[in-house]
OpenMM code with the backbone's topology and positions (N, CA, C; nanometers):
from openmm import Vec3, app, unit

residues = "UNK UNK UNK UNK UNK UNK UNK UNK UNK UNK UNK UNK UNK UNK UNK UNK UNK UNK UNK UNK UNK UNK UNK UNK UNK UNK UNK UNK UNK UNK UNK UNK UNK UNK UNK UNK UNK UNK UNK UNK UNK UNK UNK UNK UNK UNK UNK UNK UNK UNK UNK UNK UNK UNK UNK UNK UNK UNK UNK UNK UNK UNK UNK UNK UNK UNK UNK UNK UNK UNK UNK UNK UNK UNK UNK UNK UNK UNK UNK UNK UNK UNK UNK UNK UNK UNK".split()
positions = [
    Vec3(1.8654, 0.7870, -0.7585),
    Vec3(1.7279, 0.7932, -0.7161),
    Vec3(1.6358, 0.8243, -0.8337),
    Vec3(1.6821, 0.9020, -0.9197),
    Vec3(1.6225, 0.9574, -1.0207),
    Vec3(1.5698, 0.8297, -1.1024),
    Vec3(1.6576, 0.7471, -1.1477),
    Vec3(1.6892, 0.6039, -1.1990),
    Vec3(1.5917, 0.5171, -1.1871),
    Vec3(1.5674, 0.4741, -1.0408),
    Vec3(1.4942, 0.4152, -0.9707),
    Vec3(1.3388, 0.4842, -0.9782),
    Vec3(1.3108, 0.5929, -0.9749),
    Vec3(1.2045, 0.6437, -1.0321),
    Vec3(1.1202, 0.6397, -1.1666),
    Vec3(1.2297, 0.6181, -1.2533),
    Vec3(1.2251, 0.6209, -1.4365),
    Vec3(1.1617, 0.4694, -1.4141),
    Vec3(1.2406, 0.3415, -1.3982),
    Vec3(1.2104, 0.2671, -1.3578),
    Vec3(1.0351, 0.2132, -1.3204),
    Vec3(1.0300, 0.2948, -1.2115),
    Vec3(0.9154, 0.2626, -1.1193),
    Vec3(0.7599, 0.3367, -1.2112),
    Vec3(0.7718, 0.4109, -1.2465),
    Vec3(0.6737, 0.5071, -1.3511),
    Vec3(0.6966, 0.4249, -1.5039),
    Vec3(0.7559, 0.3602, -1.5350),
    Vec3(0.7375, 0.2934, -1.6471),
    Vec3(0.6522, 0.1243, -1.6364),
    Vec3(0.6298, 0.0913, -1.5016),
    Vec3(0.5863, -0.0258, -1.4520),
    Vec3(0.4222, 0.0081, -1.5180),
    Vec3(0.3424, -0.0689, -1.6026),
    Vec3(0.1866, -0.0185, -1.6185),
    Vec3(0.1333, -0.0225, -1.4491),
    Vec3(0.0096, 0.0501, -1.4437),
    Vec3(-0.0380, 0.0713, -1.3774),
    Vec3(-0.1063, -0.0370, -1.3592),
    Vec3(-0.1459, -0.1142, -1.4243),
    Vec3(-0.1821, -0.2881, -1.4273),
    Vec3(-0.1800, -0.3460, -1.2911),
    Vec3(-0.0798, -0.3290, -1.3206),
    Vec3(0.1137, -0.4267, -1.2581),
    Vec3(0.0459, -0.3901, -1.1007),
    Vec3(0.0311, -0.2288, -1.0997),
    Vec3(0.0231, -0.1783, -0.9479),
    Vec3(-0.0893, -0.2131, -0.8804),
    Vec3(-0.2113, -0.2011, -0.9856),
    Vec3(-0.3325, -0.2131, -0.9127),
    Vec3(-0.3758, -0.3906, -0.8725),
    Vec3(-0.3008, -0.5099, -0.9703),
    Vec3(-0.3126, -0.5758, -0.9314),
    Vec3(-0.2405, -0.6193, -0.7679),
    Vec3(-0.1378, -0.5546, -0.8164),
    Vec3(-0.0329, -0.5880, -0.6470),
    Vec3(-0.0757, -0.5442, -0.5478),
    Vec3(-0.1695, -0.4289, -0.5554),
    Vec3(-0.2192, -0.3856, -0.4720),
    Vec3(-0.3518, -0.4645, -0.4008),
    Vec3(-0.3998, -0.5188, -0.4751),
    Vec3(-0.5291, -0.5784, -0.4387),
    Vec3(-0.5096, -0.6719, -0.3458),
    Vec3(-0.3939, -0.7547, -0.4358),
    Vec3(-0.3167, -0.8957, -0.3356),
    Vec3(-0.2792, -0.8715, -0.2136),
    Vec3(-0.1913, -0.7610, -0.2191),
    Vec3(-0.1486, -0.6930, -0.0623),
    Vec3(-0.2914, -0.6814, 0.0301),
    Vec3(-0.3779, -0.6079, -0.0228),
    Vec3(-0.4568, -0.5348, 0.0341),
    Vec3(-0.5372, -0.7057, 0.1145),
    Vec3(-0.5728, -0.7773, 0.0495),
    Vec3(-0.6032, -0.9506, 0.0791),
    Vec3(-0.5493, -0.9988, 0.1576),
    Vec3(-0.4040, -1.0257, 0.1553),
    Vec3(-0.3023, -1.1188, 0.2266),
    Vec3(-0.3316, -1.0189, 0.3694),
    Vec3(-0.3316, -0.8757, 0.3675),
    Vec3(-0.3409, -0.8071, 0.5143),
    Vec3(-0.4547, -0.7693, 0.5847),
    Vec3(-0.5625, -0.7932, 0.4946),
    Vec3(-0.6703, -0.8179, 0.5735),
    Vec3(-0.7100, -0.9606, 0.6349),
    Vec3(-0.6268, -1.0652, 0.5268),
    Vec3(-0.6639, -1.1898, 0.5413),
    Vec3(-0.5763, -1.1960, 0.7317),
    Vec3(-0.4589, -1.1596, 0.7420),
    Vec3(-0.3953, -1.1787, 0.8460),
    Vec3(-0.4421, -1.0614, 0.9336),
    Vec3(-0.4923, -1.0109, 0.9737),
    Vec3(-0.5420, -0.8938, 1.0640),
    Vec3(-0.6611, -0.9494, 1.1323),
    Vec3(-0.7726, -0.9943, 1.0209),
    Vec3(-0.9063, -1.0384, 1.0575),
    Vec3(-0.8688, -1.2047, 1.1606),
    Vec3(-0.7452, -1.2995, 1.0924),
    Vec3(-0.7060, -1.4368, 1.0869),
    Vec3(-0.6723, -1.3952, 1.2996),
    Vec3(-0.6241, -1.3120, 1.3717),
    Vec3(-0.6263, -1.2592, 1.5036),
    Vec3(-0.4959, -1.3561, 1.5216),
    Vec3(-0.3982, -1.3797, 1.4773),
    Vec3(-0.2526, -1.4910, 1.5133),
    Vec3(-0.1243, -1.3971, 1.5932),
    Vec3(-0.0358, -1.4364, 1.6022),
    Vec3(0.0826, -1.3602, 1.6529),
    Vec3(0.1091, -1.3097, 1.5174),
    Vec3(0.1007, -1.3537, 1.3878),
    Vec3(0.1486, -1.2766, 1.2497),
    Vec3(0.0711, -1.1701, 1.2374),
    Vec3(-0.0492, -1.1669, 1.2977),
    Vec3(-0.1728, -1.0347, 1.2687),
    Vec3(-0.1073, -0.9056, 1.2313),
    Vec3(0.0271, -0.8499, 1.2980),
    Vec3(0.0246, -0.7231, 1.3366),
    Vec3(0.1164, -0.7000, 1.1729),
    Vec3(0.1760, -0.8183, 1.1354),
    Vec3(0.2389, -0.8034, 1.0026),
    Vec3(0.1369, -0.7543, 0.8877),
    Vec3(0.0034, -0.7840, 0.8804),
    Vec3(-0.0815, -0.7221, 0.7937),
    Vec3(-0.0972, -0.5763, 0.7850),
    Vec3(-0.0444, -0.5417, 0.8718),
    Vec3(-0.0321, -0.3548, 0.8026),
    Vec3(0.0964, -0.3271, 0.7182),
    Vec3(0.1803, -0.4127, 0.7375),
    Vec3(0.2576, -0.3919, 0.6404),
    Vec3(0.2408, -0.4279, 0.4812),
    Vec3(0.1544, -0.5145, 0.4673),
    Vec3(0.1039, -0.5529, 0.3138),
    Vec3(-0.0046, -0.4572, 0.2940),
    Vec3(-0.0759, -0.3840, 0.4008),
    Vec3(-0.2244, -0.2639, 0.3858),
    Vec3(-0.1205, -0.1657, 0.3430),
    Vec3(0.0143, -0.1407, 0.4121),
    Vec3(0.1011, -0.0225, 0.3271),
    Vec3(0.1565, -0.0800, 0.1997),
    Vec3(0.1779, -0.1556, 0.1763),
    Vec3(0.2521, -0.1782, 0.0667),
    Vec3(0.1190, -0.1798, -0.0139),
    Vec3(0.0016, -0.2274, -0.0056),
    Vec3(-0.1197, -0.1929, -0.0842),
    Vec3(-0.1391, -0.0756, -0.1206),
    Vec3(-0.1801, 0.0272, -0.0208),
    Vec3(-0.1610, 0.1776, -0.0182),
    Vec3(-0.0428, 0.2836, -0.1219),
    Vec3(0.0397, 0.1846, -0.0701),
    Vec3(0.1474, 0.2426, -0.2171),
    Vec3(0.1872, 0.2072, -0.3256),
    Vec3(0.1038, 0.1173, -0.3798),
    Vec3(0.1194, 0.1074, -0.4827),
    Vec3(-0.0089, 0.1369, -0.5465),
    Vec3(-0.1207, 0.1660, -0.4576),
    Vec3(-0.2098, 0.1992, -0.5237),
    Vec3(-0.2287, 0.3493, -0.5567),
    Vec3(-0.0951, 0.4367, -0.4646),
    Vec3(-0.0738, 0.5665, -0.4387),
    Vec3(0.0085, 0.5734, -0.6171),
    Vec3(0.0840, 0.4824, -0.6442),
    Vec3(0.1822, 0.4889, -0.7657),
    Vec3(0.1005, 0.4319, -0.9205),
    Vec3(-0.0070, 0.3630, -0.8553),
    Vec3(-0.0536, 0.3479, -1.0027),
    Vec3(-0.2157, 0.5111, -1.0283),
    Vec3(-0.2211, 0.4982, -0.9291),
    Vec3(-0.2985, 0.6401, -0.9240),
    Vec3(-0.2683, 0.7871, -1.0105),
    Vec3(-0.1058, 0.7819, -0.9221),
    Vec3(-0.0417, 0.9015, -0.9851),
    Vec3(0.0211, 0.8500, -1.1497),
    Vec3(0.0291, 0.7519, -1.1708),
    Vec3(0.0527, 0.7320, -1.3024),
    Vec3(-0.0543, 0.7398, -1.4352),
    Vec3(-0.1918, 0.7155, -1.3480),
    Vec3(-0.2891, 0.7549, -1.4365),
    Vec3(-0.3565, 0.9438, -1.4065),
    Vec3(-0.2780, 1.0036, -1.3095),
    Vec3(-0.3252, 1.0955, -1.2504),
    Vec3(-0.5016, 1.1490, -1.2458),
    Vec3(-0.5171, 1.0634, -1.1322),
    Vec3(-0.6513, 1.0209, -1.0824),
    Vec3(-0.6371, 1.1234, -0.9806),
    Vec3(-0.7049, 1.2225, -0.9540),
    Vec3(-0.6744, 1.3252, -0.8214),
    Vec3(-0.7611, 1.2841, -0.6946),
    Vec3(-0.8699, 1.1774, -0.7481),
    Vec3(-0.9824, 1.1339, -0.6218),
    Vec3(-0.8865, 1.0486, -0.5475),
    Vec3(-0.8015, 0.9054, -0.5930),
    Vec3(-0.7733, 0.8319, -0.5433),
    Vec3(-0.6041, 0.8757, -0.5065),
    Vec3(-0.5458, 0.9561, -0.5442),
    Vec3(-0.4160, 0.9781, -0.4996),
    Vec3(-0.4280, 1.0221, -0.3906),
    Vec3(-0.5588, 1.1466, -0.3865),
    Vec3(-0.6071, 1.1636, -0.2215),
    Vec3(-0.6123, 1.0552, -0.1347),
    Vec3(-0.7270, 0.9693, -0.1719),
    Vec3(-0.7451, 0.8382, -0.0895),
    Vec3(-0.6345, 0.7575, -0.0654),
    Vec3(-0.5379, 0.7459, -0.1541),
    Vec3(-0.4660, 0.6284, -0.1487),
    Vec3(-0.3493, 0.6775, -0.0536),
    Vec3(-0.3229, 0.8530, -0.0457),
    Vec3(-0.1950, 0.8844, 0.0408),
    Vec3(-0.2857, 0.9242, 0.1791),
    Vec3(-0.3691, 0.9716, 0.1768),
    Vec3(-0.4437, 0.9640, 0.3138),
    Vec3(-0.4559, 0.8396, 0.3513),
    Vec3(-0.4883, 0.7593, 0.3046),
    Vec3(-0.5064, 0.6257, 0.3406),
    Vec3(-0.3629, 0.5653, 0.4138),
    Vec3(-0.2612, 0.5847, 0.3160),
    Vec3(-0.1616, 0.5519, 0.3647),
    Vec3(-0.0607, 0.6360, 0.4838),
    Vec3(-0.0577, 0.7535, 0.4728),
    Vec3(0.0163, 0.8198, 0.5704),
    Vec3(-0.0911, 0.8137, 0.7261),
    Vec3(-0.1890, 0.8098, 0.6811),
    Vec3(-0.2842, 0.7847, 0.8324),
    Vec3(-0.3222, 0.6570, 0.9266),
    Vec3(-0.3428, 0.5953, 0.8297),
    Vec3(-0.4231, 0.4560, 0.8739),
    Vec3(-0.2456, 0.3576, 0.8603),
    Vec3(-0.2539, 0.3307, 0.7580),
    Vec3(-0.1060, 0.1882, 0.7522),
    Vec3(-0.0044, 0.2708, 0.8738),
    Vec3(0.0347, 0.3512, 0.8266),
    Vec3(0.1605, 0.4095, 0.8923),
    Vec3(0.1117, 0.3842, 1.0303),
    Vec3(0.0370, 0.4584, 1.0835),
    Vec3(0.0067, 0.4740, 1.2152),
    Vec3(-0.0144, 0.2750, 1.2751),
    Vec3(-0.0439, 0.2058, 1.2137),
    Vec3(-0.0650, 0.0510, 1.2226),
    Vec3(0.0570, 0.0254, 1.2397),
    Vec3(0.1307, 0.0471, 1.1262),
    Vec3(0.2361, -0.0040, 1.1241),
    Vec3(0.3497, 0.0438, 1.2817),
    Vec3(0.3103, 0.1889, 1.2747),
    Vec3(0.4214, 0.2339, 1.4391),
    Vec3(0.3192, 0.1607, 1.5439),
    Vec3(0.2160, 0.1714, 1.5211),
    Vec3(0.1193, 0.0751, 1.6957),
    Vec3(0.1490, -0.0238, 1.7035),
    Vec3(0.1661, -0.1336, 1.6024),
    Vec3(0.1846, -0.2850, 1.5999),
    Vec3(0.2536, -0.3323, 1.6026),
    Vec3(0.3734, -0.2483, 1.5092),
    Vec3(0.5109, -0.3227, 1.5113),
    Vec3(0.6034, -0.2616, 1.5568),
    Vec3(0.6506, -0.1586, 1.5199),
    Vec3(0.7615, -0.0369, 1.5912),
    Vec3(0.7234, -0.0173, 1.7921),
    Vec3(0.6296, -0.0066, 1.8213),
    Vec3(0.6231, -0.0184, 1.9297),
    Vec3(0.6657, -0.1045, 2.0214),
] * unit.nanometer
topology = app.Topology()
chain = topology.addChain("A")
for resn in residues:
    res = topology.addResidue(resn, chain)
    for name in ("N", "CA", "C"):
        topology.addAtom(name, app.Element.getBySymbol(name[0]), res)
């Protein structure tokens, strides 16, 4: 696990904030789009959320690590158990 961490913290923060943006697109694009795929867009709003949670803490930004894990433990998560886990 440790490994996989070394790993993940050596990725630039670049890397994250662009992936994040894309995610954050593709799941609004499918949420707003109202299809049977809709409910899959919280899963790219979390995967947005965390990587924007990982390039945050890599620049240790304390405004947006707030935002980005509130964001994510509240809003995606909770999407993600209403939409799909349910």
């Amino acid at each position: 696990m440790v490994i996989l961490g070394e790993i993940v913290m050596k990725i630039p923060s670049k890397i994250f904030r662009f992936s994040s943006s894309a995610c954050a697109l593709i799941g609004g694009v499918l949420l707003a789009s109202n299809i049977s795929l809709s409910p899959y867009g919280f899963i790219f709003l979390a995967f947005s959320s965390g990587q924007m949670l990982l390039a945050s803490l890599q620049d240790r930004d304390m405004e947006l690590i707030t935002y980005s894990a509130s964001l994510f433990i509240f809003v995606d998560c909770l999407g993600v158990y209403r939409w799909i886990l349910s």
